[in-house]
C-alpha positions as CSV (number, residue, x, y, z in Angstrom):
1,X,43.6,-72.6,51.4
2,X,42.5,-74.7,48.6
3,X,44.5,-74.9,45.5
4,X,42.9,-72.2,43.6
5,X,42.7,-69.7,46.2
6,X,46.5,-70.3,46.2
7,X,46.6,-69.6,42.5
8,X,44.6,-66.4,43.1
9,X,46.3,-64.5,45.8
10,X,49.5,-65.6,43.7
11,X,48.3,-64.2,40.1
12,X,46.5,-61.1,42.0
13,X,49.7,-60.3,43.0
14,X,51.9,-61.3,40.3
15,X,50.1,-59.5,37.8
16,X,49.2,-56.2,39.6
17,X,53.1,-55.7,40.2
18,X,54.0,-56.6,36.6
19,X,51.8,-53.8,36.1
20,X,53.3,-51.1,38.1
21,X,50.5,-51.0,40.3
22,X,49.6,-50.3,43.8
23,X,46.8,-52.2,45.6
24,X,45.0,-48.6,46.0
25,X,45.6,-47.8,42.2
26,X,44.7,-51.7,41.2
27,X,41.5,-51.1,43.9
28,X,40.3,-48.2,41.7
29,X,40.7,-49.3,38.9
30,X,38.2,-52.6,39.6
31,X,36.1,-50.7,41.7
32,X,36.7,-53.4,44.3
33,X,37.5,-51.9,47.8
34,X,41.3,-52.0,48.8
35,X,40.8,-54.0,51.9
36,X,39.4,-56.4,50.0
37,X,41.8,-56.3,47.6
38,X,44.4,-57.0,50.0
39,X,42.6,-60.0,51.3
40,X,42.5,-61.4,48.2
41,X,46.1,-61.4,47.9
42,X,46.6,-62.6,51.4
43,X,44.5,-65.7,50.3
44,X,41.8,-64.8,52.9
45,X,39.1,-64.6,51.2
46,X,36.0,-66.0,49.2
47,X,35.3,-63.9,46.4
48,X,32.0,-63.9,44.1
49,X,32.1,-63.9,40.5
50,X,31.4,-60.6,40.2
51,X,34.8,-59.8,42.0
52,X,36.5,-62.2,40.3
53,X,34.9,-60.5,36.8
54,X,35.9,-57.2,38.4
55,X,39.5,-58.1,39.2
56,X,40.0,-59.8,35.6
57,X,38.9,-57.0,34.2
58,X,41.3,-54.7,35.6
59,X,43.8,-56.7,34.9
60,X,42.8,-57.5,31.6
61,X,42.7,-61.6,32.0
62,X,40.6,-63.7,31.9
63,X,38.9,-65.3,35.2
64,X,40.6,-68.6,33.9
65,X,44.2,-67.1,34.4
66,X,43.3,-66.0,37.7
67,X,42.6,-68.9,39.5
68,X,44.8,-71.3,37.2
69,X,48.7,-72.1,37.8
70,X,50.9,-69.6,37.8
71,X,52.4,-69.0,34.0
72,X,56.1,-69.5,33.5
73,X,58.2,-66.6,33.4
74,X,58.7,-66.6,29.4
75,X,55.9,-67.0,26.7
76,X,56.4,-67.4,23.3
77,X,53.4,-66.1,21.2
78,X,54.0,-67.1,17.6
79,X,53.4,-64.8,14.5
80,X,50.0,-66.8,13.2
81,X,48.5,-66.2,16.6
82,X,49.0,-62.2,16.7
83,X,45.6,-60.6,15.8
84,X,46.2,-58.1,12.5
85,X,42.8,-55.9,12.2
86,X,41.6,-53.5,8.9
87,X,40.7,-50.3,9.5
88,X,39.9,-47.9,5.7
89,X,43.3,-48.0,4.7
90,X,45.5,-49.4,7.1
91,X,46.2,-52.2,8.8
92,X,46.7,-52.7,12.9
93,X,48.4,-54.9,14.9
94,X,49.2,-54.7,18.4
95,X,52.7,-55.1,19.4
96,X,52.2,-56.3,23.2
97,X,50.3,-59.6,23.3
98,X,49.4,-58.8,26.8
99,X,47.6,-56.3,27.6
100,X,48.8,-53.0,29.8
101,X,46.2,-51.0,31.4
102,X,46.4,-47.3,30.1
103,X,48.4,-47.9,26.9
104,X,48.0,-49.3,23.5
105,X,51.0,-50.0,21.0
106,X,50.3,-50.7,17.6
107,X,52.4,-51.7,14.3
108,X,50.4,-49.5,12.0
109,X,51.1,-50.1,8.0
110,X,49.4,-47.8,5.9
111,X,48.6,-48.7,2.4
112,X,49.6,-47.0,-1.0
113,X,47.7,-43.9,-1.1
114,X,45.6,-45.1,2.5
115,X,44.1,-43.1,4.7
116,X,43.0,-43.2,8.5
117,X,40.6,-41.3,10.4
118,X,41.8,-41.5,14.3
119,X,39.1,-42.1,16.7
120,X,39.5,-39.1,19.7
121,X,39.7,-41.0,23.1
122,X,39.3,-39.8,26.3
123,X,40.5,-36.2,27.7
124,X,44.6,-36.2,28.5
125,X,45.3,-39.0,26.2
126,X,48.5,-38.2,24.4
127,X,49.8,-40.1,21.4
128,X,53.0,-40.9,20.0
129,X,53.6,-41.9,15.8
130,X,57.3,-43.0,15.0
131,X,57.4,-43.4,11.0
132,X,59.2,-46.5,10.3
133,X,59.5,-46.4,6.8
134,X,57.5,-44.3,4.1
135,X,56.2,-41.1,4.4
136,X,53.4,-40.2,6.9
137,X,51.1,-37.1,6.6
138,X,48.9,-36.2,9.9
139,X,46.6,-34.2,10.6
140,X,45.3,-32.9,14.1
141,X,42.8,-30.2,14.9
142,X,44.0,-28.2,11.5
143,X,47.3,-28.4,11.9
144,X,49.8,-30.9,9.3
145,X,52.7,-32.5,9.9
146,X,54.9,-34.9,7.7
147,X,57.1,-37.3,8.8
148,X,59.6,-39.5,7.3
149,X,61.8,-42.3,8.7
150,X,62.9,-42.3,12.3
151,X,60.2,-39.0,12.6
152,X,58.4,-38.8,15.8
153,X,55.5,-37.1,16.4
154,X,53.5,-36.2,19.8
155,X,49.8,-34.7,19.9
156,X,46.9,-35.1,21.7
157,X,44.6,-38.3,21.4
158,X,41.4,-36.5,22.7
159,X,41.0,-35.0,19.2
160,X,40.3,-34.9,16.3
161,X,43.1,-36.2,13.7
162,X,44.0,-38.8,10.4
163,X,46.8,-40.4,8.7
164,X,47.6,-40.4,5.4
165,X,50.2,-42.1,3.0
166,X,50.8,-39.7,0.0
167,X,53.3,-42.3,-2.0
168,X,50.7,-44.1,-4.4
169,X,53.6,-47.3,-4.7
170,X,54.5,-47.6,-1.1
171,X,53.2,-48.6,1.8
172,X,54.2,-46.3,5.0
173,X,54.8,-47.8,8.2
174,X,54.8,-46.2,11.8
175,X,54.4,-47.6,15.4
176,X,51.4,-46.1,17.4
177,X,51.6,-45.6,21.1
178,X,48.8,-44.2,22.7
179,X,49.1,-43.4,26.7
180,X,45.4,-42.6,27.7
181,X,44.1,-40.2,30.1
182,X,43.0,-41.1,33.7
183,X,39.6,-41.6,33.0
184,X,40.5,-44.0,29.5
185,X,41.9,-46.9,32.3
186,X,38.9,-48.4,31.3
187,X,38.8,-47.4,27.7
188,X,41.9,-49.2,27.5
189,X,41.0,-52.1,29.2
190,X,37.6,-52.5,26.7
191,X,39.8,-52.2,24.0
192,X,42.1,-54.6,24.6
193,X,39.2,-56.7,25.3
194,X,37.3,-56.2,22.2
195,X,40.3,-55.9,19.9
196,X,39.0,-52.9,18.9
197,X,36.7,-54.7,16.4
198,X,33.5,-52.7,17.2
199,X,35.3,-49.2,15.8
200,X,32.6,-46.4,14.9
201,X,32.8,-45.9,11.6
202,X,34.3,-42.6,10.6
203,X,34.9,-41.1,6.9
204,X,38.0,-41.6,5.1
205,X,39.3,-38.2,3.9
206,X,42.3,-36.7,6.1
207,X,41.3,-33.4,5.9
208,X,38.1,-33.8,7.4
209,X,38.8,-36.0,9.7
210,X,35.3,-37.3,12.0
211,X,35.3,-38.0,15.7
212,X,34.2,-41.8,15.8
């Protein structure tokens, strides 16, 4: 086994366990077959690039950290490289620098008087607001809630909803987790990809909030 089959069976490995994953979940997920799977772990096989694309994918890496050295077991990822994103009112930044299939944490800071129409992801996602500081009001299929500090909240991702920041002198801040449903695996994995950068544009008033 050459060097970077080495590196792959070990990172295949590595990185499906530091995901909680099974080779028969990690198999579906990729769309790869398990045996195959499993060979590639054991080192015995020669994949394509497709499997390879397939594989990072899943696992949300690049084909580059595949086949590369194994990383240490600490990383420091410093401030000025953590990707911050607008969106209307608000600001977004995720709070994992690594990717974890099937969930999505975000340091969301709403600005004075911001708004934030929620895009609806896909059925059985479930999501969880924590207000930080500030006050939050959110809406979600007609229904209002308001939270203050140390508030949580839990409601259904698959619909419709917005955020909204009612002090015009504060900004509001809450952390975001959203745990998608079976089928958003791969809706996850895209936007973890993509940063999220392509976002539908949806209007900006709370209480008619748009599907994006």
């Amino acid at each position: 086994m050459d060097a970077a089959g080495a590196n792959l069976a070990a990172n295949l490995k590595r990185l499906r366990e530091a995901r909680g994953l099974s080779q028969r979940q990690i198999a579906t997920l990729s769309g790869i077959p398990r045996p195959t799977w499993g060979s590639l772990e054991a080192g015995d096989a020669n994949p394509t690039l497709g499997v390879l694309s397939r594989a990072a994918a899943a696992l949300q890496v690049s084909i580059e950290e595949l086949i590369g050295p194994p990383r240490t077991a600490a990383r420091l990822f410093p401030a000025r490289d953590q990707r911050t994103r607008q969106r209307q009112g608000a600001r977004l930044r995720p709070l994992l620098p690594e990717a974890i299939p099937g969930l999505e944490i975000s340091h969301l800071e709403l600005a004075p008087n911001g708004r934030l129409t929620g895009i609806p992801h896909t059925a059985g996602t479930r999501e969880y607001l924590t207000c930080e500081s500030g006050r939050i009001e959110l809406v979600a299929s007609g229904e209002r809630w308001t939270l203050e500090p140390g508030d949580a909240l839990v409601f259904r991702g698959d619909q419709r909803h917005g955020y909204r920041n009612p002090d015009g002198r504060l900004p509001a801040v809450a952390i975001s987790v959203v745990c998608f449903g079976p089928a958003g695996y791969s809706e996850g994995a895209k936007r973890a990809r993509t940063n999220s950068g392509a976002s539908k544009s949806a209007r900006s008033s709370i209480d008619s909030p748009n599907p994006a």
